[in-house]
C-alpha positions as CSV (number, residue, x, y, z in Angstrom):
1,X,9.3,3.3,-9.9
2,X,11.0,0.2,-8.6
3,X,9.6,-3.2,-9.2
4,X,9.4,-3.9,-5.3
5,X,8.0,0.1,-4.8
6,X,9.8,1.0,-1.1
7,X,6.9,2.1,1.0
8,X,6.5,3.4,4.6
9,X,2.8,4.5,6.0
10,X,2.9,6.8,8.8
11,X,-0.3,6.4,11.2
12,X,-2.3,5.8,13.9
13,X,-3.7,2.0,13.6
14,X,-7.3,3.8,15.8
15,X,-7.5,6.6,12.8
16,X,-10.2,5.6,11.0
17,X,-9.0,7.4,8.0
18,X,-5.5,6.0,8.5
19,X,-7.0,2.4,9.0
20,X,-8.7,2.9,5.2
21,X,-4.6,2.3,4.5
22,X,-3.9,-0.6,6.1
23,X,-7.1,-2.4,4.5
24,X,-6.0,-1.1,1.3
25,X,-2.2,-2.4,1.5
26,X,-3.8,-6.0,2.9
27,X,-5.5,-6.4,0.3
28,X,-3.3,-5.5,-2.3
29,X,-0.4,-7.7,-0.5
30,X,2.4,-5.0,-0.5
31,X,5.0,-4.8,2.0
32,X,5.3,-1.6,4.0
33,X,7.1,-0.3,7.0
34,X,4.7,1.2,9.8
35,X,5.9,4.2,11.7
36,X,2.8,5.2,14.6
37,X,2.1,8.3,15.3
38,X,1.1,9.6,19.0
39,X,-1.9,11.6,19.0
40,X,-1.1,12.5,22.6
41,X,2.1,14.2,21.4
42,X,3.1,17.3,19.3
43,X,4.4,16.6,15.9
44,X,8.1,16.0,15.1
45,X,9.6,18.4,13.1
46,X,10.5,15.9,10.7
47,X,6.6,14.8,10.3
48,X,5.6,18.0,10.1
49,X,8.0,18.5,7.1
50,X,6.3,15.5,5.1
51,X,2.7,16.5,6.3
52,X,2.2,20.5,7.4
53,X,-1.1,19.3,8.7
54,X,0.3,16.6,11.2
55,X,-2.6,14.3,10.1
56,X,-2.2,10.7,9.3
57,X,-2.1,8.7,7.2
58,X,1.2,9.3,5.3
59,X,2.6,7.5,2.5
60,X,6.1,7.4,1.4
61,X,6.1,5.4,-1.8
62,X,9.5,5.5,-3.7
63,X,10.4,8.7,-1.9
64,X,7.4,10.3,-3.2
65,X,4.9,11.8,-0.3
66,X,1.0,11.1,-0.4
67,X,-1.5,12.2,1.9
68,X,-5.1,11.8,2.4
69,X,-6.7,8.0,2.8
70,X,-9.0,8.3,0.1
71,X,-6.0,9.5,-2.4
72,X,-3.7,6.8,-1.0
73,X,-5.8,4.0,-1.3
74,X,-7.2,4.7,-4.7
75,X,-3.3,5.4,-5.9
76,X,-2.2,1.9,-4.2
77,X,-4.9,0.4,-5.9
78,X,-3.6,2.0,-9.4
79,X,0.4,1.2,-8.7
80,X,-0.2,-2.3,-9.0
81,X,-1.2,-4.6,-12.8
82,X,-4.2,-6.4,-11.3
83,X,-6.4,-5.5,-8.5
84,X,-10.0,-6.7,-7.4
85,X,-10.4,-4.1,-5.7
86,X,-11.7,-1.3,-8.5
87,X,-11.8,-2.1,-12.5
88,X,-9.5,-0.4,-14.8
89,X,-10.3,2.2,-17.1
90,X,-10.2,2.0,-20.2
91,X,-14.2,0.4,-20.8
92,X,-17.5,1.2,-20.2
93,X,-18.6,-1.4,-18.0
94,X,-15.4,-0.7,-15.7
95,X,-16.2,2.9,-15.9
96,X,-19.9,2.7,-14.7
97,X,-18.5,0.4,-12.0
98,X,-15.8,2.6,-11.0
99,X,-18.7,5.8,-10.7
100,X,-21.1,3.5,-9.2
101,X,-18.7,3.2,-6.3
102,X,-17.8,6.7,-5.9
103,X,-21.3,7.5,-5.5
104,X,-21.7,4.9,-3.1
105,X,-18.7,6.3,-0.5
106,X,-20.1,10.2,-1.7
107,X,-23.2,9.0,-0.7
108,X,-22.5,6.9,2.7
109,X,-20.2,10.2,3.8
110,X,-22.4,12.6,3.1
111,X,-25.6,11.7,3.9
112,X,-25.1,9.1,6.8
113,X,-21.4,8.6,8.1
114,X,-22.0,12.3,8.9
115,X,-23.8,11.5,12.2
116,X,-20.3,9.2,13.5
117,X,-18.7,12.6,15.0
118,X,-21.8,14.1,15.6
119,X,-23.4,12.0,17.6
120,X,-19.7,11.6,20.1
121,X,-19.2,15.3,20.1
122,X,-23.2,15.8,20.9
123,X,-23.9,18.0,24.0
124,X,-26.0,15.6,25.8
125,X,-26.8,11.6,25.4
126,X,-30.2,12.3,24.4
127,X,-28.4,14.5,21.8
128,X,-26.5,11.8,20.7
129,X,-29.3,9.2,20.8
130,X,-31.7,11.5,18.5
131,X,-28.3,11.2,16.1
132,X,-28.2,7.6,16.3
133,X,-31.5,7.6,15.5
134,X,-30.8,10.2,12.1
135,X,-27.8,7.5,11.1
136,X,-30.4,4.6,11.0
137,X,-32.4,6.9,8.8
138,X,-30.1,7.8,6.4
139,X,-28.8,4.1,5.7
140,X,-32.5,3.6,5.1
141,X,-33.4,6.3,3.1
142,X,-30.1,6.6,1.1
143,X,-27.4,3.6,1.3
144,X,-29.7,0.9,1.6
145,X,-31.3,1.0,-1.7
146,X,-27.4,1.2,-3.1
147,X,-26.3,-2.6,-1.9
148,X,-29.0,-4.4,-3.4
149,X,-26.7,-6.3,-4.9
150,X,-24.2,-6.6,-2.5
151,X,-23.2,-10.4,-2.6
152,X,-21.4,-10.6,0.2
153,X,-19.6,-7.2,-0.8
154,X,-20.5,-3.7,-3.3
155,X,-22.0,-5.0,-6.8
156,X,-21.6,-8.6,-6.0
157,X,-18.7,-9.1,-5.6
158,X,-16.9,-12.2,-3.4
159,X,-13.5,-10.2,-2.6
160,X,-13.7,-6.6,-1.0
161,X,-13.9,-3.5,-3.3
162,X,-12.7,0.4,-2.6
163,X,-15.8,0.8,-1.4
164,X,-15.3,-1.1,1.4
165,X,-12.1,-0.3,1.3
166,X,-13.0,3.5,2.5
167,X,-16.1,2.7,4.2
168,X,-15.3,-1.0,6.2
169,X,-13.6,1.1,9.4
170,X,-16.1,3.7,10.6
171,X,-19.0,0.4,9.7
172,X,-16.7,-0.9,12.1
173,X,-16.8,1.4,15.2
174,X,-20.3,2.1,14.2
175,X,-21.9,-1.2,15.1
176,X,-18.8,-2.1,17.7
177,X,-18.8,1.5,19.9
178,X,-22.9,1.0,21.4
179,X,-21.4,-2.6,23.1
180,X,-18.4,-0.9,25.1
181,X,-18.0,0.2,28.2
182,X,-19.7,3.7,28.8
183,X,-20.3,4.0,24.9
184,X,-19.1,6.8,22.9
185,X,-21.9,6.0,20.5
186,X,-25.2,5.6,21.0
187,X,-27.1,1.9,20.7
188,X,-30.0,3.7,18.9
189,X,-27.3,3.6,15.9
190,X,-28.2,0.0,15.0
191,X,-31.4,-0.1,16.1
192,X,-33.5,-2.3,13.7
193,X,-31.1,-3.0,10.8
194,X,-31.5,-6.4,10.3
195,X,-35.5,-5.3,9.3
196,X,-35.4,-1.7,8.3
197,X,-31.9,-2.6,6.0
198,X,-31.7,-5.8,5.8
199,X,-28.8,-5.6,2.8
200,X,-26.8,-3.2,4.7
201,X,-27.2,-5.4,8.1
202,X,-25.8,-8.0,6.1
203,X,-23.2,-6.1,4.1
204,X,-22.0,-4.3,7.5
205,X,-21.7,-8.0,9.3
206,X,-19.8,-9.6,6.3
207,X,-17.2,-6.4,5.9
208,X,-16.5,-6.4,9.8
209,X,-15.6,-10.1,9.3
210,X,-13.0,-10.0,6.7
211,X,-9.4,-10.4,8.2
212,X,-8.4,-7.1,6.1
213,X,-10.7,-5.1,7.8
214,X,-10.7,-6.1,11.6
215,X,-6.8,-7.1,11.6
216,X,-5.5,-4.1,13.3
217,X,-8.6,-2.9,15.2
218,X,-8.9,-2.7,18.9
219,X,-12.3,-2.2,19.8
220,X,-11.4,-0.9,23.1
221,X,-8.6,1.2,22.7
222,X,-10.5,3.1,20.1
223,X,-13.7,3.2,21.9
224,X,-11.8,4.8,24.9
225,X,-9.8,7.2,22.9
226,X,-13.6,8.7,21.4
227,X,-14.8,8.7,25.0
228,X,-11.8,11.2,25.7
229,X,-13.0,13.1,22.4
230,X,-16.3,13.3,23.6
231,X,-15.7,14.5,27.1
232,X,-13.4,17.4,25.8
233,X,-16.9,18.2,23.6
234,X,-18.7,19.0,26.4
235,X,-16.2,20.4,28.6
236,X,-16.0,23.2,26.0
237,X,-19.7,23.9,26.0
C-alpha cells in the first residue's frame, strides 16, 4: 500500500449506508475522490463489474475493491496508525471496548433501527405510527441502558467512535424525517425521549451535531426520496 493510499468511494451521499462512509473518511481525514451514483438509473456496466449488486457504497482503495459500509468503515479505521475512532487490538481493555461497541450497533440494528424501513414501507399511517411507537420502545428497553456513559459520545468519549460512525445517519433521519413536509416517518418516533431516554435523547442530539455527521446530509432531498419509497409500498399492496 502506498503512503498516500489512492481512494475513490462510489455512492449516493442520501444512502444511509453509503453516508456511514463519508463519516468514517471525515473523521479519519483521508482524501478521496467521490463518484455519485443515480438511483434513478440502471447500473453502468463498468459499476456493475466492481459491485454485481449495484449497491453503494464502493471503495477503491489502492486498486483494491471493498463493499459493504460496515466493512469499509471498520477497514478505513484499520488502514491508518492512530485512530479515535475504535482501540487497537492487541489488549484487554481495547478488546472489551472494541466488543462493547459491536454489541452496541448489533444491538441498535436489530432490535430498534429495525422499525426505520418498516414504519416508511407500512401499509397505512396508523401502521406506521404503531411502529414509531415500537422504535421508542426498543431504545427504551434495549439501547438506552447501553449509553449510560455516553459523555457526549459511546463510552465517554469527547471525539466520535465506530459506533456512531455506523449508527449517527439513520439517528439522523430518524429524529429529522417526522418535521418534513408530508413525513415519511412517523412523529410518534421521538415521542418522549428526552424523559423515557434521557441518555439516548442526548446522545442522538450531540451526534446529529457533529460536522462529520450532518456535512453531506440534505434533510429534504432524503426525506422526499423515502416518500417516493413509501408510495411505491403501498401501490404494491
Amino acid at each position: 500500500m502506498s503512503a498516500t493510499p489512492s481512494i475513490k468511494l462510489y455512492t449516493n451521499r442520501n444512502c444511509p449506508w453509503a453516508h456511514r462512509t463519508h463519516i468514517a473518511l471525515a473523521e479519519l481525514g483521508l482524501q478521496f475522490d467521490e463518484e455519485r451514483i443515480d438511483y434513478s438509473k440502471p447500473r453502468t456496466p463498468e459499476y456493475l463489474k466492481i459491485n454485481p449488486r449495484g449497491q453503494v457504497p464502493t471503495l477503491i482503495y489502492d486498486g483494491h475493491v471493498i463493499r459493504e459500509s460496515a466493512i469499509i468503515a471498520q477497514f478505513l479505521a484499520d488502514s491508518v496508525e492512530i485512530t479515535h475512532l475504535i482501540p487497537r487490538t492487541g489488549d484487554a481493555q481495547g478488546a472489551l471496548m472494541r466488543q462493547r461497541i459491536a454489541s452496541f450497533v448489533e444491538t441498535y440494528f436489530s432490535k430498534a433501527n429495525t422499525y426505520y424501513y418498516a414504519a416508511i414501507e407500512a401499509k397505512t399511517d396508523g401502521d406506521a405510527g404503531d411502529l414509531g411507537k415500537r422504535y421508542v420502545n426498543a431504545v427504551v428497553r434495549e439501547v438506552e441502558p447501553l449509553l449510560q456513559d455516553a459523555s457526549p459520545f459511546f463510552g465517554g468519549s469527547d471525539k466520535l467512535t465506530m459506533a456512531e460512525v455506523l449508527t449517527a445517519s439513520f439517528i439522523l433521519r430518524i429524529f429529522t424525517f417526522p418535521h418534513t413536509e408530508n413525513p415519511p416517518l412517523p412523529i410518534t418516533m421521538l415521542a418522549d425521549f428526552d424523559t423515557k431516554a434521557p441518555k439516548f435523547y442526548a446522545w442522538a442530539l450531540a451526534v446529529m451535531k457533529h460536522p462529520s455527521v450532518n456535512s453531506i446530509y440534505d434533510r429534504n432531498d432524503c426525506a422526499a426520496e423515502m416518500r417516493d419509497r413509501r408510495a411505491k409500498a403501498r401501490a404494491s399492496l
